[in-house]
C-alpha positions in Angstrom: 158.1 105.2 50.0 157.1 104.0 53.3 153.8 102.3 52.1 156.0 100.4 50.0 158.8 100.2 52.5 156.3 99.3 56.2 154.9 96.4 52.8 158.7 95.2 52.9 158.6 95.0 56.3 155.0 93.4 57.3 156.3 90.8 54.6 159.2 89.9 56.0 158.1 89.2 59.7 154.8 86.7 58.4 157.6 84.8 56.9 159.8 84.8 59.9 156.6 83.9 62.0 155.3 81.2 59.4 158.7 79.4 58.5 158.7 77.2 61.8 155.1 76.2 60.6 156.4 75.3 57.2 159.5 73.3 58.7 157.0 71.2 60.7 155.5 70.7 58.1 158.2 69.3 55.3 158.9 66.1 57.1 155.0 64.9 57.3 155.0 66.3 53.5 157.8 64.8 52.7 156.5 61.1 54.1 153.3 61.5 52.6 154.5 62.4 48.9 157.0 59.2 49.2 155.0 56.8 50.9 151.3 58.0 49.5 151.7 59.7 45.8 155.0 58.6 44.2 153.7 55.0 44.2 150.2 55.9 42.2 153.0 56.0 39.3 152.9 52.4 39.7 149.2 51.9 39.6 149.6 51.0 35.6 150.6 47.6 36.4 146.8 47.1 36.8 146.6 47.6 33.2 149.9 46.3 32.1 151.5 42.6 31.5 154.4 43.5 33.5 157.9 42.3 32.1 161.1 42.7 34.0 163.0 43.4 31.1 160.8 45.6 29.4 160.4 47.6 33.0 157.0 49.1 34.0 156.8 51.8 31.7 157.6 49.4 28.4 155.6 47.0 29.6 152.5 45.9 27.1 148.8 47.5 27.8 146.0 44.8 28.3 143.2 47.0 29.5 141.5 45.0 32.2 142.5 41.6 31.9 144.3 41.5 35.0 140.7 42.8 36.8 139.0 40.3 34.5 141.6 37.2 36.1 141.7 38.3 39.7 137.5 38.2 39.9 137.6 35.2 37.6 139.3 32.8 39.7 137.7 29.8 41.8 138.7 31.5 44.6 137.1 35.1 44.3 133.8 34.6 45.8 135.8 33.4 48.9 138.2 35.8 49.4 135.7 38.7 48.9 133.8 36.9 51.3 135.8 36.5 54.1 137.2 40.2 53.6 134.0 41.8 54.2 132.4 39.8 56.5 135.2 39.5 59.1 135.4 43.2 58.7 131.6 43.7 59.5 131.9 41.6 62.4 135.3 43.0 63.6 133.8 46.9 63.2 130.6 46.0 65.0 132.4 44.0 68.1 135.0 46.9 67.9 132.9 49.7 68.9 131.2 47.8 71.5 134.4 47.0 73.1 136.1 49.9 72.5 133.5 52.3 74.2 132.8 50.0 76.9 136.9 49.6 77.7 136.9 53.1 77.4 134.4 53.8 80.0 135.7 51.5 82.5 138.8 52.5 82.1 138.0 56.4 83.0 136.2 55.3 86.0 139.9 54.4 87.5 141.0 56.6 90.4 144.7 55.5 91.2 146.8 56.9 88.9 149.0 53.7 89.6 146.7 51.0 88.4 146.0 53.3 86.0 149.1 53.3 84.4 149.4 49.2 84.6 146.2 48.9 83.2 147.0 51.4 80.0 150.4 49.3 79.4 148.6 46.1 79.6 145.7 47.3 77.4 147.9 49.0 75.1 151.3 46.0 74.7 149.4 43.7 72.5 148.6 47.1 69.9 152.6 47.0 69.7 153.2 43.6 69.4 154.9 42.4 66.0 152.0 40.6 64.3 155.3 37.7 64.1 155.2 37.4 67.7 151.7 37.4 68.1 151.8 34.4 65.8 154.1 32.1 68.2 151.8 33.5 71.3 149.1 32.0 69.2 151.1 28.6 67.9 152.0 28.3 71.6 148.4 27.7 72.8 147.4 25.8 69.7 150.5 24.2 68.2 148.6 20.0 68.6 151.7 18.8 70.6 153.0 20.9 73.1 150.0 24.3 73.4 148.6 24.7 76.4 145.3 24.5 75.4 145.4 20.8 74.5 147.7 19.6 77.6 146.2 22.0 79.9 142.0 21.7 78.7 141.5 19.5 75.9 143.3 16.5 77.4 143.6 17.9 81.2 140.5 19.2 81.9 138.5 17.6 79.7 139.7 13.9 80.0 140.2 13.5 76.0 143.6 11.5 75.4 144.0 13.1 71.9 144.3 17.1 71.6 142.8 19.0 68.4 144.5 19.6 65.1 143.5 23.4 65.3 145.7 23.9 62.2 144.0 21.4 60.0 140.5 22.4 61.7 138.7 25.6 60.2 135.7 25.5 61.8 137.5 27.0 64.8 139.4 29.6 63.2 137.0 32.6 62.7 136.8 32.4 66.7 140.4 32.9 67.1 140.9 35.2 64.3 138.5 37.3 66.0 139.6 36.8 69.7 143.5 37.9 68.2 142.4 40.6 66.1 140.3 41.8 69.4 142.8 41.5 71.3 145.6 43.2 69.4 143.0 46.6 68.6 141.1 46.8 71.8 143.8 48.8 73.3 144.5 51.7 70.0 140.4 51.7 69.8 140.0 52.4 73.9 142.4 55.3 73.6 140.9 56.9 70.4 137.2 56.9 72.5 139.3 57.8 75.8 140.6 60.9 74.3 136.9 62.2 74.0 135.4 60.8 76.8 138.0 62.7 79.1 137.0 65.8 77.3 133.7 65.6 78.7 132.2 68.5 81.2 132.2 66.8 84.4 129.6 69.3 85.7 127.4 66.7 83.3 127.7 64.0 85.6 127.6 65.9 89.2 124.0 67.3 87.9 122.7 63.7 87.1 124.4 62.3 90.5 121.8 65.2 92.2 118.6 64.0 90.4 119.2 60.5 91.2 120.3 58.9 88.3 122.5 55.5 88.7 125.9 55.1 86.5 124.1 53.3 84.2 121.7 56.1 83.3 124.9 58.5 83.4 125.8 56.2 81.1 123.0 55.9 78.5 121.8 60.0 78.6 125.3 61.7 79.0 128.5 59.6 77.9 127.0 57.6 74.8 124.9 61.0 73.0 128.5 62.9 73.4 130.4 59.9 72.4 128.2 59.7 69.4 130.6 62.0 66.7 133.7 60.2 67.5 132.0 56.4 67.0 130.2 57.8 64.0 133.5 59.1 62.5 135.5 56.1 63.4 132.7 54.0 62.2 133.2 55.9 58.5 136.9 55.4 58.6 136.9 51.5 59.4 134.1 51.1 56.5 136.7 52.5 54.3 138.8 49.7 54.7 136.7 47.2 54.8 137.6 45.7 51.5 141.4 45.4 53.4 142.3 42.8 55.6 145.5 42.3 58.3 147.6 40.4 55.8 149.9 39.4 59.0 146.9 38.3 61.0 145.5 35.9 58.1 149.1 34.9 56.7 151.4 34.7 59.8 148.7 33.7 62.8 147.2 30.3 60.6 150.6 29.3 60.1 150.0 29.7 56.4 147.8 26.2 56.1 146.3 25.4 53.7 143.9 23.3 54.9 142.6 26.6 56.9 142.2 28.9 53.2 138.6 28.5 53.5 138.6 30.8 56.7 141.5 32.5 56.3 142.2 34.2 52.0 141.0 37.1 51.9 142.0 39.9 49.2 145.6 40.7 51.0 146.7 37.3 51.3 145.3 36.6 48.1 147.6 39.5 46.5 150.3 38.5 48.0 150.3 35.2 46.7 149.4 36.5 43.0 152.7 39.0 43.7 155.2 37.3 45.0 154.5 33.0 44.8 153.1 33.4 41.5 155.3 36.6 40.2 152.1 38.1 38.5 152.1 41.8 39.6 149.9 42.8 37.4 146.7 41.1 39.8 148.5 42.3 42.3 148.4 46.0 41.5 144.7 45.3 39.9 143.4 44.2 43.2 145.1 46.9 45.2 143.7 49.4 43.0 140.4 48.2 42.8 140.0 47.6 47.1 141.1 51.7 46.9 138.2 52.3 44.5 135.8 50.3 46.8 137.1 52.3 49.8 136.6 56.0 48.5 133.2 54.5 47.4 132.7 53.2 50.9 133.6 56.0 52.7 131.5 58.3 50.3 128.5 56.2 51.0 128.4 56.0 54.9 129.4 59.8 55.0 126.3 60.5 53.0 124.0 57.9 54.7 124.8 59.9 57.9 124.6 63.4 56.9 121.0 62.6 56.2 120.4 61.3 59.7 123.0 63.7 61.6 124.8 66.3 59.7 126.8 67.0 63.1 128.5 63.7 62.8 129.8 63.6 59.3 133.7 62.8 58.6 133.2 65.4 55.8 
């Protein structure tokens, strides 16, 4: 009797000291089972010739056609395109900037400019990708931006500005500057947050054998940086059949006479969805840039457990 009855007891007070574990827990749970699963219900669009009327479950079954039409169309090779290698480009120039932002931004002392530095860094991350758009239509709108009445025609002595809306060539410049701009700030924290962790002792032995902050540099903070870039790295390869539908929609204004530059896969589905009501590509594409992901992510993991095991995401 009291076996069973110290049993009653020890099972009692775990869940009395594990319920405030589980309530933290619902809420994320809760988010993640609406936002993340209940939608895979919907994933049979892909295979489906959606009617309204007939809803998605009545809906007729045409096995892959909708896969078949999205890859099928003119613009497929160019949207694929521009996806990836804006994404290449964008992960590459991120780390770079990131980990260099990072480290000068650790090398601060006063905990005021600190501060205004991290706000300043950190605002554009925040910024609706809407309002980014009219920052960006208000240096390059042909009338009235300041980069035609200020350089173009100011500086430069030209008497007629650029059409940068009806000009592509210029685009993949400011598509990267924006999308720079707008990331720099999230990516700085996320190698911030293990560059602070770093033993400081580190650094005072280099200081005593000479070595320069460059040097502190190369030998100490980049081979402990190493795990977090690597794991980063994984993660942004996983999306790199994704794109920032607002920065490719909303920033070009939607021209276009820019599509060449500026489809990619998102913008693409969103046409397909909502301009051309055919939900089926829609869902088709969205399903098949998960695919690719998982793939992605499966691939790099694996390509760097054979050259670090320490550094894999999993």
């Amino acid at each position: 009797m009291r076996t069973q009855s110290k049993g009653k007891v020890k099972k009692k007070m775990n869940w009395k000291h594990w319920f405030p574990f589980y309530l933290m827990f619902l809420p994320g749970f809760i988010y993640l089972l609406v936002n993340n699963y209940i939608p895979l219900y919907g994933l049979q669009l892909a295979f489906k010739k959606f009617s309204y009327r007939k809803g998605i479950t009545g809906s007729e079954w045409i096995g892959f056609k909708n896969f078949k039409f999205l890859f099928a169309t003119d613009d497929a090779f160019v949207m694929v395109r521009n996806t990836i290698l804006y994404n290449v480009i964008w992960i590459l120039i991120g780390i770079v900037l990131g980990v260099s932002v990072a480290i000068l931004f650790n090398e601060i002392i006063n905990k005021t400019a600190k501060k205004f530095y991290q706000t300043a860094i950190l605002l554009p991350y925040l910024m609706s990708m809407v309002v980014v758009a009219y920052l960006v239509y208000a240096f390059f709108s042909p009338n009235t931006g300041l980069v035609n009445n200020w350089i173009v025609k100011g500086l430069m002595g030209k008497e007629d500005g650029i059409m940068w809306y009806m000009e592509s060539k210029y685009w993949p410049f400011i598509l990267t500057f924006v999308q720079q701009w707008k990331q720099i700030g999230f990516g700085m924290l996320l190698y911030l947050s293990s560059l602070v962790g770093i033993d400081t002792s580190y650094y005072e032995a280099a200081r005593l054998d000479g070595a320069s902050k460059w040097q502190q540099i190369r030998t100490i903070t980049l081979p402990l940086l190493k795990p977090t870039i690597i794991v980063l790295m994984i993660m942004n390869i996983g999306q790199i059949f994704r794109s920032d539908f607002g920065l490719f929609y909303q920033v070009p204004m939607n021209q276009g006479a820019l599509l060449g530059v500026t489809q990619t896969i998102d913008t693409d589905v969103y046409r397909a969805g909502l301009v051309n009501n055919n939900l089926g590509m829609s869902a088709a594409a969205s399903f098949v840039q998960s695919v690719v992901g998982f793939i992605f992510i499966v691939a790099a993991n694996t390509v760097v457990r054979k050259m670090d095991d320490d550094s894999t995401l999993f």
